[in-house]
C-alpha positions in Angstrom: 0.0 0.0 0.0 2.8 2.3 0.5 4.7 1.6 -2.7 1.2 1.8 -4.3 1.0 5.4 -2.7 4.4 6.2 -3.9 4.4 5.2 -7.3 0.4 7.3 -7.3 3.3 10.2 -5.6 5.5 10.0 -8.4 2.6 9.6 -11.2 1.4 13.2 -9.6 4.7 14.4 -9.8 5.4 13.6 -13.2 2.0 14.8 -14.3 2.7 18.3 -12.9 5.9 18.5 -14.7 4.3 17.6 -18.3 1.6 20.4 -16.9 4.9 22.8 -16.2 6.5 22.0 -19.5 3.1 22.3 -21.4 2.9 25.5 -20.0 6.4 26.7 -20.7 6.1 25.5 -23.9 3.1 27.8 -24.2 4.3 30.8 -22.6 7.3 30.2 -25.5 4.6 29.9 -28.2 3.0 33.1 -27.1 6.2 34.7 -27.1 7.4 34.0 -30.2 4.3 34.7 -32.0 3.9 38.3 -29.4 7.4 38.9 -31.0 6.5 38.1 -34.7 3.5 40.4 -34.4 5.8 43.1 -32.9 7.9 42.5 -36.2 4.8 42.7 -38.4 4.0 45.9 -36.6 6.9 47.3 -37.0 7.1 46.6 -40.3 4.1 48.3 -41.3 5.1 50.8 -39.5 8.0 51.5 -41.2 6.3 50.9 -44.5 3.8 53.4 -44.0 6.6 55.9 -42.7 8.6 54.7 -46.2 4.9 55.5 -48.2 4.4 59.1 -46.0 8.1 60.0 -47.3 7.6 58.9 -50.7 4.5 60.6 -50.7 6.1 64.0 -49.4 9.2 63.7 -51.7 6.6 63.1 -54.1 4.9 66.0 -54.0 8.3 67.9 -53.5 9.4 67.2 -56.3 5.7 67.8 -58.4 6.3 71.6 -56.8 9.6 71.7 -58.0 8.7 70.6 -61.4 5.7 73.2 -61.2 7.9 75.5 -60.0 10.2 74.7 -62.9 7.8 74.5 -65.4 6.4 78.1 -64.5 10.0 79.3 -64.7 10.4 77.9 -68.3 7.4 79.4 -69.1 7.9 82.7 -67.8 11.4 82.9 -69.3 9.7 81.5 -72.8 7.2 84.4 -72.7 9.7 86.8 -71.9 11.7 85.9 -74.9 8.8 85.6 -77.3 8.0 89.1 -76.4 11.3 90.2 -76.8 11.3 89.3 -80.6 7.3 91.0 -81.1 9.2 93.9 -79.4 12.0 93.4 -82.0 10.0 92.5 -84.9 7.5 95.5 -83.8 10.0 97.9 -84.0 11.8 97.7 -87.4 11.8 101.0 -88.9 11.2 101.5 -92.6 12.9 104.2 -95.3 9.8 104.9 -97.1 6.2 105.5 -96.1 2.8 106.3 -97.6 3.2 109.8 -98.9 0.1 112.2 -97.3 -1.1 113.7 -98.7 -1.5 111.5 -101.8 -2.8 113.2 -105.3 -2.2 110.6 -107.4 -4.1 112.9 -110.3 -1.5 115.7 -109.4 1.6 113.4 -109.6 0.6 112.0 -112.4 0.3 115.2 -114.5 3.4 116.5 -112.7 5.2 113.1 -113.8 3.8 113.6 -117.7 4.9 117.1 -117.7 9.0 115.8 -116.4 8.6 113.1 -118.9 7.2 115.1 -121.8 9.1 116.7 -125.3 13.3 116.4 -125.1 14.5 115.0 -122.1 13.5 114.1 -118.7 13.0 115.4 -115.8 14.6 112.8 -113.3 15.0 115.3 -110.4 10.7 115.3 -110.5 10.2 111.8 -111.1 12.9 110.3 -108.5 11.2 113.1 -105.8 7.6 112.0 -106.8 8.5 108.2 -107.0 11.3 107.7 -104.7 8.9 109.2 -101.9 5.2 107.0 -102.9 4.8 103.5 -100.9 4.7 100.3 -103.4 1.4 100.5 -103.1 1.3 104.7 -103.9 3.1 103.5 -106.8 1.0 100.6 -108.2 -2.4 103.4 -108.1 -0.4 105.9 -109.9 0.2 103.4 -112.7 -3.6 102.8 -113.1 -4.5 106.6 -112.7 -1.7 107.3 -115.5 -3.4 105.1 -117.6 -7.0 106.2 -117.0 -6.2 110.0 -116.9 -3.5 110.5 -118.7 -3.9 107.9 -121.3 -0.8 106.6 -121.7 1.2 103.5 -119.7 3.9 104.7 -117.3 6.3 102.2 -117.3 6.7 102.9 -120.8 7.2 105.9 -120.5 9.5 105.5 -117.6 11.9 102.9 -119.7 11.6 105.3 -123.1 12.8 108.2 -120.8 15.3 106.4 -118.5 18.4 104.3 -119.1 21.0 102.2 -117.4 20.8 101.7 -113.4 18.3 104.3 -113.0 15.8 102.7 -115.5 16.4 99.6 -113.6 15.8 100.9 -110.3 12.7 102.4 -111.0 11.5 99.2 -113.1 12.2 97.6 -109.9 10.3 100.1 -107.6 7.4 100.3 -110.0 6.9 96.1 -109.9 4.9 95.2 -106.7 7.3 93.3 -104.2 6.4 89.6 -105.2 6.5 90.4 -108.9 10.2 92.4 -108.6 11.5 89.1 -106.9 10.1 87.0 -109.5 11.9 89.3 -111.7 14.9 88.6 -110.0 14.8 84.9 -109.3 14.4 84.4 -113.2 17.5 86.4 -113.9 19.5 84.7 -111.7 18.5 81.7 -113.4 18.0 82.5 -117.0 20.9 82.0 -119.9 24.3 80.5 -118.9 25.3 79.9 -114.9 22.8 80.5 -112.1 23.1 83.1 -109.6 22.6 81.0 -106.5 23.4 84.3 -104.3 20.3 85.9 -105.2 18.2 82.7 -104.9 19.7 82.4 -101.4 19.1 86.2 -100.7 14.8 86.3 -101.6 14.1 82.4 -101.3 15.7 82.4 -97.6 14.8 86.1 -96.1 10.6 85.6 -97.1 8.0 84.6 -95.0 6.0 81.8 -96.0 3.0 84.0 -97.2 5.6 85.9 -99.3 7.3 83.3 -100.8 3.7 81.5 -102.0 2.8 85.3 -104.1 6.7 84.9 -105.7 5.6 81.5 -107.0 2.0 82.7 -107.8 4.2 85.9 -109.7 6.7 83.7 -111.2 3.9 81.5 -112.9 1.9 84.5 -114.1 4.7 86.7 -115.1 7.0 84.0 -117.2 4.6 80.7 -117.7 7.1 78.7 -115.5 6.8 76.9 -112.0 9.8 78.2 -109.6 10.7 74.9 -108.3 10.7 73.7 -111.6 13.2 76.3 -112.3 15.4 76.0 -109.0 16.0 72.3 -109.4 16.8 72.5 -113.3 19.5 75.1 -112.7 21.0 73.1 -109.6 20.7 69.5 -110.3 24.0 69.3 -112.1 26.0 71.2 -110.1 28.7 69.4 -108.1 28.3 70.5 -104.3 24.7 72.4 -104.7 22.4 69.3 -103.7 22.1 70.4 -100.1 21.5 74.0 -101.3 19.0 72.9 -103.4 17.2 70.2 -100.9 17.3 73.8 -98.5 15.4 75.5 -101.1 12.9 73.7 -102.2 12.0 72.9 -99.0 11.2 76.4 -98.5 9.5 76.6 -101.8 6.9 73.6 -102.2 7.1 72.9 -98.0 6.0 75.8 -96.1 7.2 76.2 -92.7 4.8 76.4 -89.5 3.1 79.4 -88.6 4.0 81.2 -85.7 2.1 80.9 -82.4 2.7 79.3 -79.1 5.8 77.5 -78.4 6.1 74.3 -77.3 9.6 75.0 -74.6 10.1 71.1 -74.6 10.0 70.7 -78.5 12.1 73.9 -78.8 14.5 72.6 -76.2 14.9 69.0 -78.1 15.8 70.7 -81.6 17.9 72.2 -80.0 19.7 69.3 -78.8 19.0 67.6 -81.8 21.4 70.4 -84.0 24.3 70.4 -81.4 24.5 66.8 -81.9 24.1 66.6 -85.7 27.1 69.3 -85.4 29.5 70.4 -82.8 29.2 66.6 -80.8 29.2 65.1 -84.4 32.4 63.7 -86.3 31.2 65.5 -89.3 28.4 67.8 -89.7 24.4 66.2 -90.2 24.0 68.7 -92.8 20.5 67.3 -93.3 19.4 67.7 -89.7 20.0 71.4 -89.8 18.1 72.0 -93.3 15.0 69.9 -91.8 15.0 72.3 -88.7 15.8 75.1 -90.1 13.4 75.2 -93.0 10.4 73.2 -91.5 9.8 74.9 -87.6 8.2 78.4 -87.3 10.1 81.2 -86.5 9.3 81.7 -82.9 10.1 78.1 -82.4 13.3 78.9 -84.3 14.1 82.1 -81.5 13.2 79.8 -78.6 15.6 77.1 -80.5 18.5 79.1 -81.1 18.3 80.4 -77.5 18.3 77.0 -75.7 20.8 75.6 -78.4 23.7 78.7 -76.8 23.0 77.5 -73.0 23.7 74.1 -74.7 27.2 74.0 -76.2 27.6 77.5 -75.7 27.7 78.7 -79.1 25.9 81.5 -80.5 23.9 79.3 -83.7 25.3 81.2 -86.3 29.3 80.3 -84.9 28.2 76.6 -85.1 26.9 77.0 -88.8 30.6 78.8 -90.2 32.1 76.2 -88.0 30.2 73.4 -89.2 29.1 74.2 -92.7 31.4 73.0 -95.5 29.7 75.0 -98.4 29.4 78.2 -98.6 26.2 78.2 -100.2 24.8 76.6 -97.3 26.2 78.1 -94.8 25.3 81.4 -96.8 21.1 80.0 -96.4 21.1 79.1 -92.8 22.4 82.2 -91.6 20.0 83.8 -94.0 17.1 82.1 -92.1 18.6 82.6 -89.0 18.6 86.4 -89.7 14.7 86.0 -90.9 14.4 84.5 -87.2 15.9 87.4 -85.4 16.2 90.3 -87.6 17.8 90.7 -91.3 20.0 93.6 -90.6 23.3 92.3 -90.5 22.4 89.9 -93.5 20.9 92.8 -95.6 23.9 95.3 -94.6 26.8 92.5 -95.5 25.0 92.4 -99.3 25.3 95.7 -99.1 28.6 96.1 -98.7 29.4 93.3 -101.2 27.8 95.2 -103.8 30.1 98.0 -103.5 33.2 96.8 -102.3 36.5 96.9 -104.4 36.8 98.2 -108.3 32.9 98.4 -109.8 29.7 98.1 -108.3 26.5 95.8 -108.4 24.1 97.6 -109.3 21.6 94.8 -108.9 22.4 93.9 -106.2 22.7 97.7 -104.4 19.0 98.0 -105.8 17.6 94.8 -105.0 18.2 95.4 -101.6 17.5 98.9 -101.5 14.1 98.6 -103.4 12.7 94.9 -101.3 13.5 96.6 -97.7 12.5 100.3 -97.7 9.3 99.6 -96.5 10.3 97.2 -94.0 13.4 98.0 -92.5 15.9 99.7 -94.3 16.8 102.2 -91.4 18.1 99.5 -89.3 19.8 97.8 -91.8 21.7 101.4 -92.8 22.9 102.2 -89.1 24.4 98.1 -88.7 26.0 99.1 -91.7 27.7 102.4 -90.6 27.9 100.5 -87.0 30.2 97.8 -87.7 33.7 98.7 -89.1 33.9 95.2 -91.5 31.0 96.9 -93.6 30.9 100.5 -93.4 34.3 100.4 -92.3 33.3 104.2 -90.1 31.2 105.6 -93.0 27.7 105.7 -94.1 25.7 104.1 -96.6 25.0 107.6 -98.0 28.6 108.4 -98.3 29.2 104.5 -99.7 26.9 105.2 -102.2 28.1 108.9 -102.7 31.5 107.2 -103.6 30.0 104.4 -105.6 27.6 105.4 -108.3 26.9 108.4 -110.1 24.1 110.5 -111.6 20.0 110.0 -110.9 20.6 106.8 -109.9 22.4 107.6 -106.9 20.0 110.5 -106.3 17.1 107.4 -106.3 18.8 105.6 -104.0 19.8 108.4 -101.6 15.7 109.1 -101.6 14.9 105.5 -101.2 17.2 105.1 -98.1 16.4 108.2 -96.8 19.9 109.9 -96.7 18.4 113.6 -96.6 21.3 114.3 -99.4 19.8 115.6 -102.8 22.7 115.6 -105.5 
């Protein structure tokens, strides 16, 4: 009986042990799992503290970019204005004469023209100070009042420079270039420098009236013409490519501008030339002939910040005809203003023995009534075309007789000789 209460002892004992362990074993479970959920917690803790930081760097950096963007935008509006300002204020040589008689200058212009001899001192004063337009009513009044055609008159009465001058400033502006463009092109050789200087300085809306002219005038298309009279010259394909683009493609109007698009053209010419082995002529012809002009402006600005070269270094440096080279700075100059493009010509056409009379004229004649006076004073501004003198006195020195009285009139010299 005692054993029997012993051994029950020891069964007890053993019991309460497996009850301890059962319980430790418990107490282990429950810590472990207490742990693993402290773990989880922490976890999501630190995920939603990972999430809240995202979500502020997030939003820091959508201000930034706001703040960004509005920056770009500003600085884009400020330069588009700059170039309306620029563009606004381009000051002409010759205005609408007020005011206009057109029945008194036409009898005044008979009288000059009629018997032996003529008059030029009356005609240039009358003509040389008339708008284009002035000009193209006093043509039809001569005819309906007078009875007789003035530019007959005009070429029986003139002769030399002087007739052509006032054959050019008697043709309405789309029908003189036509004029022009066909004599560069007509007979033996093509003068690509006077395609270059109308086909790359006119505005779209200009350049579709010159084909319109050129059609009416001579029975020919233009781009007919144009690829004709470069297609078999060794070196001209990219000048011609640049031209006709210009002629039978043409370029966007101008409105908003797109900063990002602007910005990637941008790019886009500084690696097709100063990061390029070799020049992507193609690129820049595409660009240049294709965007509008205030996308051009915002282009040319963001291409400088880019490789730090003002766009028209990058096209002598890059450029390897001159032809080309000659167009895109031409188009560049259409972009932000034509006066040093218009007073270079200039100068060429004076320069050394003899003068180029066509030229001088040309140039004269197409930007009196647009802006001539700025073109005169960057000529008489910079030494490598005026070399410290005027265009007055250039002219002065040049040519002789009632031509150069014409032209002192047209460019508003305030010299009567």
């Amino acid at each position: 009986q005692q054993q029997q209460q012993q051994q029950q002892q020891f069964l007890q004992q053993g019991q309460q042990q497996q009850q301890m362990t059962q319980q430790m074993l418990q107490q282990q479970q429950e810590l472990v799992k207490a742990q693993a959920d402290m773990r989880a917690s922490q976890q999501e803790a630190m995920a939603a503290n990972q999430q809240l930081a995202k979500q502020k760097s997030l939003k820091a950096q959508n201000f930034a970019f706001e703040q960004g963007k509005k920056v770009a935008s500003a600085e884009l509006e400020q330069k588009q204005a700059e170039r309306q300002q620029q563009m606004a204020a381009k000051r002409a040589t010759v205005h609408p004469y007020e005011p206009f008689n057109p029945e008194q200058d036409c009898t005044e212009l008979r009288k000059a023209m009629k018997g032996f001899g003529c008059d030029d001192k009356v005609v240039n004063n009358i003509l040389g100070n008339r708008s284009n337009a002035q000009r193209q009513t006093l043509i039809n009044v001569f005819r309906s009042s007078i009875g007789r055609d003035l530019i007959k008159d005009l070429k029986s009465e003139t002769s030399g420079s002087h007739e052509e001058l006032l054959m050019a400033m008697m043709k309405t502006p789309a029908i003189s270039d036509a004029h022009f463009l066909r004599k560069a092109m007509k007979g033996v050789g093509t003068d690509e420098q006077t395609l270059i200087e109308i086909l790359c300085t006119r505005t779209p809306q200009e350049i579709a009236a010159i084909k319109d002219a050129y059609s009416t005038e001579y029975n020919r298309n233009l781009s007919d013409d144009v690829t004709s009279e470069t297609k078999s010259v060794v070196g001209k394909s990219r000048l011609r490519d640049i031209l006709l683009q210009l002629l039978d493609h043409p370029r966007d109007q101008d409105g908003p501008v797109d900063g990002a698009k602007a910005t990637l053209d941008a790019v886009l010419l500084n690696q097709a030339g100063e990061k390029k082995w070799g020049t992507d002529q193609q690129k820049f012809i595409d660009i240049f002939t294709s965007r509008s002009y205030s996308h051009l402006f915002v282009v040319f600005v963001e291409y400088q910040k880019i490789c730090n070269y003002d766009i028209r270094k990058s096209i002598k440096r890059e450029m390897g005809t001159k032809d080309l080279s000659l167009a895109l700075q031409a188009i560049v100059g259409s972009v932000r203003g034509l006066d040093d493009f218009f007073a270079q010509k200039l100068c060429e056409a004076m320069k050394g023995l003899g003068t180029n009379s066509s030229m001088l004229l040309r140039v004269v004649v197409s930007r009196s009534e647009i802006d001539l006076a700025d073109i005169k004073d960057e000529f008489a501004r910079k030494e490598e075309y005026g070399k410290g003198q005027t265009l007055a006195k250039w002219i002065s020195d040049d040519v002789r007789g009632s031509f150069r009285s014409l032209l002192h009139i047209l460019i508003d010299a305030k010299i009567r000789i």
